[in-house]
N, C-alpha and C positions, 0 to 999 in steps of 0.2 A: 670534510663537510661539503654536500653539495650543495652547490649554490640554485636551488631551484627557477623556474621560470614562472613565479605562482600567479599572474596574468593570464599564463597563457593556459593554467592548467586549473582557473579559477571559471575563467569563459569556456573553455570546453565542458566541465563538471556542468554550470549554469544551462546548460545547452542543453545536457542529456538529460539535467534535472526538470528543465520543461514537460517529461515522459511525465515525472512524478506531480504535477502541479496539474497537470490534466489529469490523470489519475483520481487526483485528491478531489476536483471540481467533479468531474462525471461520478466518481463514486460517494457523493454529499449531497447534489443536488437533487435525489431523487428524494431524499427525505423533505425538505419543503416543498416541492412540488406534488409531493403525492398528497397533501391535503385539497387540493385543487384538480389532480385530475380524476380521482378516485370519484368524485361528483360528476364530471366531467362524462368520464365513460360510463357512468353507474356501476362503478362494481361494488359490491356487498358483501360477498361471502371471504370465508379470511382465505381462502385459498385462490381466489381470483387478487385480493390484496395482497399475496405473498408473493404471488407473479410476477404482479406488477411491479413491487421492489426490487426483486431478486432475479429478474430474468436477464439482465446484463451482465450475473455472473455465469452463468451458461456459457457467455460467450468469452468470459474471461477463463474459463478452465479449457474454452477451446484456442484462445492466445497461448497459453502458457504449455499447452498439450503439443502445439505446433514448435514453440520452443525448443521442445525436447529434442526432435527432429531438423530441425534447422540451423539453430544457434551457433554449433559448431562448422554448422556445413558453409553457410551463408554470410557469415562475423554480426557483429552486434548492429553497426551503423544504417546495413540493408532494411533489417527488419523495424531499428525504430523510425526511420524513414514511412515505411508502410504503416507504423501503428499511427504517426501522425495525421497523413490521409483518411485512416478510419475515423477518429477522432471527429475529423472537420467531417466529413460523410457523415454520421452518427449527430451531430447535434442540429447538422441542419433537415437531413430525416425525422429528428423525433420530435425536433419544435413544430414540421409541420403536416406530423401525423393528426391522420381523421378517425380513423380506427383503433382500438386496441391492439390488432393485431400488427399493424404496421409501425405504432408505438414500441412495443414489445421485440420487433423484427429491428430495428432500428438502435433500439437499447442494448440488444444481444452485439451487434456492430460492434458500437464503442465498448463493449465488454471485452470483444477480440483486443482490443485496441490498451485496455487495462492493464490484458494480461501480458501483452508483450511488453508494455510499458513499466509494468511494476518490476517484470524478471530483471529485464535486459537492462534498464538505467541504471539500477545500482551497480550489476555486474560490471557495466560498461567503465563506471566510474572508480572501479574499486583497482581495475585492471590497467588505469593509468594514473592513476595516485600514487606519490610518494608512501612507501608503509608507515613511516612516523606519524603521518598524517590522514593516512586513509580511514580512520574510523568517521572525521570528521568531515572530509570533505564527502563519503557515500552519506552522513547524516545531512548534507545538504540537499538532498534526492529528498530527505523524509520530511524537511524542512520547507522545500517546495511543495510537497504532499499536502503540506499544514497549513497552506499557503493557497492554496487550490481550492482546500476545503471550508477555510475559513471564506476565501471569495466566492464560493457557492451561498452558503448560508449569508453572507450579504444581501447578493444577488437576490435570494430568495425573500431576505425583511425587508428589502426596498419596494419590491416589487408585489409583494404582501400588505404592503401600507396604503397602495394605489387606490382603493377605494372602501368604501362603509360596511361592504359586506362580511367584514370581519368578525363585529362585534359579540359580544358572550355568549348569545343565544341565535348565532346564526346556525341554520340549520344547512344539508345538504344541497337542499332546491338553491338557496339564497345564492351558498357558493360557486352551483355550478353555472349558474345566471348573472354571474359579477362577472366585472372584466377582467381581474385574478382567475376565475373558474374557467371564462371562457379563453382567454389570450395571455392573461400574466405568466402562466406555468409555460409555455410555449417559450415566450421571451429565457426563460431560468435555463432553458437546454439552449436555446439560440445564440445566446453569450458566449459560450466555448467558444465557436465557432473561430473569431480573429486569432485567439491564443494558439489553440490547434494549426489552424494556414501559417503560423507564425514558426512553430516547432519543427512543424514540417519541410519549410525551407530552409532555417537554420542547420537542419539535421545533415543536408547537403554539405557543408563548408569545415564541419568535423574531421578529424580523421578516424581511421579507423581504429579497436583496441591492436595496443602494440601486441598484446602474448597473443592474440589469435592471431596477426599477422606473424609473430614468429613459428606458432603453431603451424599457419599454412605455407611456409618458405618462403614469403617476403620479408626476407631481414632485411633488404636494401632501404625499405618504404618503412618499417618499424626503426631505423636507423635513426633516420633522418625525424621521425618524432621524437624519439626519446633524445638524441642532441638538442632539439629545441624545448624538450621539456628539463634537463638539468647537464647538455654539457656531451660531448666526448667520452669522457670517462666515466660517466655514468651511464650511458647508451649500450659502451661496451659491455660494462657489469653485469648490465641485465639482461642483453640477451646473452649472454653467456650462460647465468641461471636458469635463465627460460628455457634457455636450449639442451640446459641440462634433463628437464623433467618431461621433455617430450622427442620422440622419435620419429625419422623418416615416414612408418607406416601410418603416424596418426594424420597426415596430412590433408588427405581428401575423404575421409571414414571415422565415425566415431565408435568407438569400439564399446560397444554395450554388455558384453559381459565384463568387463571390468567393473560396470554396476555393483554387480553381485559377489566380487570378492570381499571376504571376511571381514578386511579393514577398511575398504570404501563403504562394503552397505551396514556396515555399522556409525559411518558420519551421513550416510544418506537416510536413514532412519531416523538420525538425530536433528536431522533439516527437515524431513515430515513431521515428526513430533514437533519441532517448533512452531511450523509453522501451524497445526494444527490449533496449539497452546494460544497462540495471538487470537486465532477467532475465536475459539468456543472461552476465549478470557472475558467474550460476552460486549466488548465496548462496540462491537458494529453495531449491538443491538442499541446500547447509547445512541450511536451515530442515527442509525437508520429510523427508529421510534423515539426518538425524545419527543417528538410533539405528541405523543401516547403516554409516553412517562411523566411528562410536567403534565399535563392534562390530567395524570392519575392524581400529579401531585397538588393539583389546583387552581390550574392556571387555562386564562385564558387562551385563543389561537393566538392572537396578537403580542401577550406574553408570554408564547412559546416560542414563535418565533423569534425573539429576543433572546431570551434565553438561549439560543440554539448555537446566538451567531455568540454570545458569550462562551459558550464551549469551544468555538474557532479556536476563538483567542487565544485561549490558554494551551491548544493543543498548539499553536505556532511558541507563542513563551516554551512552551515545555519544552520542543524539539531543541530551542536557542544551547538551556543548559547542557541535552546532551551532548553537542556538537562541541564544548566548552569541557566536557569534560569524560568523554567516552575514551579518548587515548591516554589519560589520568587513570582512574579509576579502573577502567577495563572494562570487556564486555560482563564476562560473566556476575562481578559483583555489582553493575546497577544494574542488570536481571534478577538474580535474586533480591534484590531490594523492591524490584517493581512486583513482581509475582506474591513475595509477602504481605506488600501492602496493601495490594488490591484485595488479595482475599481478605482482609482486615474491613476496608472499607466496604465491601459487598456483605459484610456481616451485616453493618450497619444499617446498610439501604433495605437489606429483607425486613431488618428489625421495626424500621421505620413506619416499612408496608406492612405490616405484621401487627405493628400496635397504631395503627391509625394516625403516625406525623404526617402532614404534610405542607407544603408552601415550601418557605428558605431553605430547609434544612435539609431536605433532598436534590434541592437545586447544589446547595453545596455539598454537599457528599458525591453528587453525580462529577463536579469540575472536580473536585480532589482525584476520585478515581477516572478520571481521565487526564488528569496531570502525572499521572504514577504511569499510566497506561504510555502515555508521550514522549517520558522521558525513558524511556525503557524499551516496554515489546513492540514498539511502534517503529522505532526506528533500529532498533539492533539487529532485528528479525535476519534484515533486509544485510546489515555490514556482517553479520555471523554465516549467513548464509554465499555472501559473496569471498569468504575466504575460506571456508574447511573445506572446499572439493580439488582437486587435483587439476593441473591446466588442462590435461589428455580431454578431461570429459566435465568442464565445469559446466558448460552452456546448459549439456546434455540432465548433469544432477542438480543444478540452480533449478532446470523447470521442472524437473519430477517434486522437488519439494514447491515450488510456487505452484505447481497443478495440484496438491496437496490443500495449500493453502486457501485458492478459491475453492474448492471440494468441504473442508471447512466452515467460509463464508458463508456458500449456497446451502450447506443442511442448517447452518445456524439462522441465517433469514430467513430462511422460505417454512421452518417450522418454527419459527419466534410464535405468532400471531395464535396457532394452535397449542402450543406448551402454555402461551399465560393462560389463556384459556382456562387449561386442566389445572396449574401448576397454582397460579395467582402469582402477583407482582414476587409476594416475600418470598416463595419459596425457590422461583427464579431467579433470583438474586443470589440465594446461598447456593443454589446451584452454580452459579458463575464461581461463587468463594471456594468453594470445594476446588472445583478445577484447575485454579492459580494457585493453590497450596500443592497439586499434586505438580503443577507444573514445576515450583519450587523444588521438593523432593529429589523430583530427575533430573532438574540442569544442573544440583548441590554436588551429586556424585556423576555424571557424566559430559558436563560440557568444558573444552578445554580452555585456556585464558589464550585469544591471538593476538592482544593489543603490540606492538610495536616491533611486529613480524613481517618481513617480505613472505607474500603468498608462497615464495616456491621455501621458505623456512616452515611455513606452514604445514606444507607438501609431506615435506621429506619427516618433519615428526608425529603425521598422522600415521604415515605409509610404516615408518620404523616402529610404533606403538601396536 
């Protein structure tokens, strides 16, 4: 039984998970603000509004694209170091963008900033976690996510409250001539700003992942953290394993056809598809349009924004149970449980919009299927994807499926505003349902159980399968 150092491996997790709690705020706060800058800059057309929400994922498929190519070359600590700097650069740019286009330039930033932050913090975290324990401690990455996001949507109803120009029949003119319209939306991206400088010097005082330092032939420096993370003879165990699954040549090269062997791009296909499955599961569009959804459902601005910050809520609760109980359970059976029940609940919501409910009953059908969403494809994405690749080339196949992922995000934002358009609320809905049932189908028969596996046990039964 090793005796862990869970202090020390509690504050480093905390650390990295800062990546994901910026994350969660940058990638949340575009939606209360965009009721405010959309006046602001006059745009009108739904494809100058799809821009405008969706243009920081551009910059997050080119984080996560940069990944592919570095991650291995450079180790993890380098690059969230730099995603922290973007972070703080990116919010103090977009708060005090004049232009659209310098807005938009500045968003794309913090998007670079998303994407190394979404890949690399879990990874980071997964790769010096105890295995008994890693499903939970990388859920605390998603945790801070949740946590990030709900603090954005604060930000945004505090800051939303600041003056009259809210009311039921405010029109655009009124908003873009409030001090919300003209200066509150500014403040919403400006707020990052201390947690970001904050991340970024912390990220200094980390060490580095142990298996990529054994990967690059510092076992001396992986030594000496894994004794301080459980001890001598736990130190020794591991890299012993580690050193088992990787060879002299991987040391300064990452070997990219290996990609493409049988039995890897068969689990790297299975990390595209996931991560594919999380977005078009439709909840960004919750995230990014709720104040277009409650507004469809009949709610004022003022009680949308409320509303909004009540979804926080529940996505931080939700994250709680899976952290409580993802090394219980296991990955695969609360995925399946979440993917069933979403497409259950997204029956509901088209039905809703379909036969003219609205008020509570869409408010709550929305937090249920973002509770299923939370507790499930929100944060497992991220722990499933940080254990089925191989050490040789994980950095390399974690960001081909996260450049997946935002790839995903970006076709599902940027033509949201066009599909309701054509589609209407209900039939966009069962559209989402469809997709969580299919995603259901495919993890039933192909995704494996890794709950209470060392990554390199992992390894060796994907490689022999």
């Amino acid at each position: 039984m090793v005796n862990y150092n869970k202090r020390f491996i509690l504050l480093v997790t905390l650390t990295a998970a800062m990546g994901g709690f910026l994350f969660g705020y940058d990638w949340v706060v575009i939606g209360g603000a965009k009721s405010f800058y959309e006046p602001f800059f006059g745009l009108t057309s739904a494809t100058q509004k799809g821009w405008g929400t969706s243009s920081a994922l551009i910059g997050c498929m080119g984080g996560a694209l940069a990944c592919v190519f570095l991650a291995d070359r450079y180790g993890r600590k380098r690059l969230l170091i730099l995603a922290g700097f973007l972070f703080s650069l990116s919010a103090i740019g977009t708060a005090l963008a004049t232009t659209f286009f310098w807005f938009n330039f500045y968003r794309i930033v913090g998007g670079i900033a998303m994407g190394i932050a979404l890949n690399l913090s879990p990874m980071y975290i997964a790769e010096i976690a105890p295995p008994e324990k890693r499903g939970m401690y990388v859920s605390i990455n998603q945790l801070l996510i949740m946590i990030g996001v709900l603090m954005a949507q604060l930000v945004n109803w505090r800051i939303a409250l600041h003056d009259t120009a809210l009311g039921v029949d405010a029109g655009n003119h009124a908003i873009a001539s409030s001090w919300s319209g003209l200066y509150g939306w500014r403040w919403m991206f400006a707020a990052e700003t201390l947690p970001a400088l904050i991340f970024f010097l912390l990220m200094f005082f980390v060490p580095e992942s142990v298996r990529w330092l054994v990967k690059n032939g510092q076992i001396k420096r992986a030594e000496q953290i894994l004794i301080r993370i459980g001890g001598v003879e736990y130190a020794v165990g591991q890299i012993n394993d580690v050193s088992s699954t990787v060879s002299r040549e991987d040391v300064d090269h990452v070997d990219f056809k290996q990609l493409l062997s049988a039995r890897i791009l068969k689990f790297v296909g299975l990390g595209v598809f996931l991560s594919f499955l999380q977005q078009w599961s439709g909840l960004n569009v919750v995230i990014y349009y709720a104040a277009d959804i409650f507004q469809a459902a009949g709610y004022n601005l003022r009680q949308m924004m409320l509303n909004i910050v009540v979804i926080g809520s529940v996505m931080v609760l939700s994250v709680v149970i899976t952290m409580l109980t993802v090394d219980k359970l296991g990955r695969k059976t609360l995925l399946l449980f979440g993917t069933s029940s979403m497409a259950i609940v997204y029956a509901l919501i088209g039905y809703c919009f379909y036969s003219d409910y609205t008020g509570r009953v869409i408010v709550l059908l929305v937090l249920a299927n973002v509770m299923f969403y939370s507790i499930t494809l929100a944060p497992l994405l991220w722990v499933v994807l940080s254990e089925i690749f191989p050490n040789k080339i994980r950095g390399a196949a974690m960001s081909i499926a996260a450049l997946a992922h935002w790839v995903g995000n970006f076709s599902l934002t940027f033509t949201f505003p066009a599909i309701k358009e054509n589609l209407g609320w209900a039939n966009n809905f069962w559209l989402y349902g469809m997709i969580c049932a299919v995603g259901f189908i495919v993890l039933y028969f192909i995704l494996p159980e890794t709950k209470g596996k060392t990554l390199e046990e992992i390894e060796r039964q994907i490689v022999k399968d």
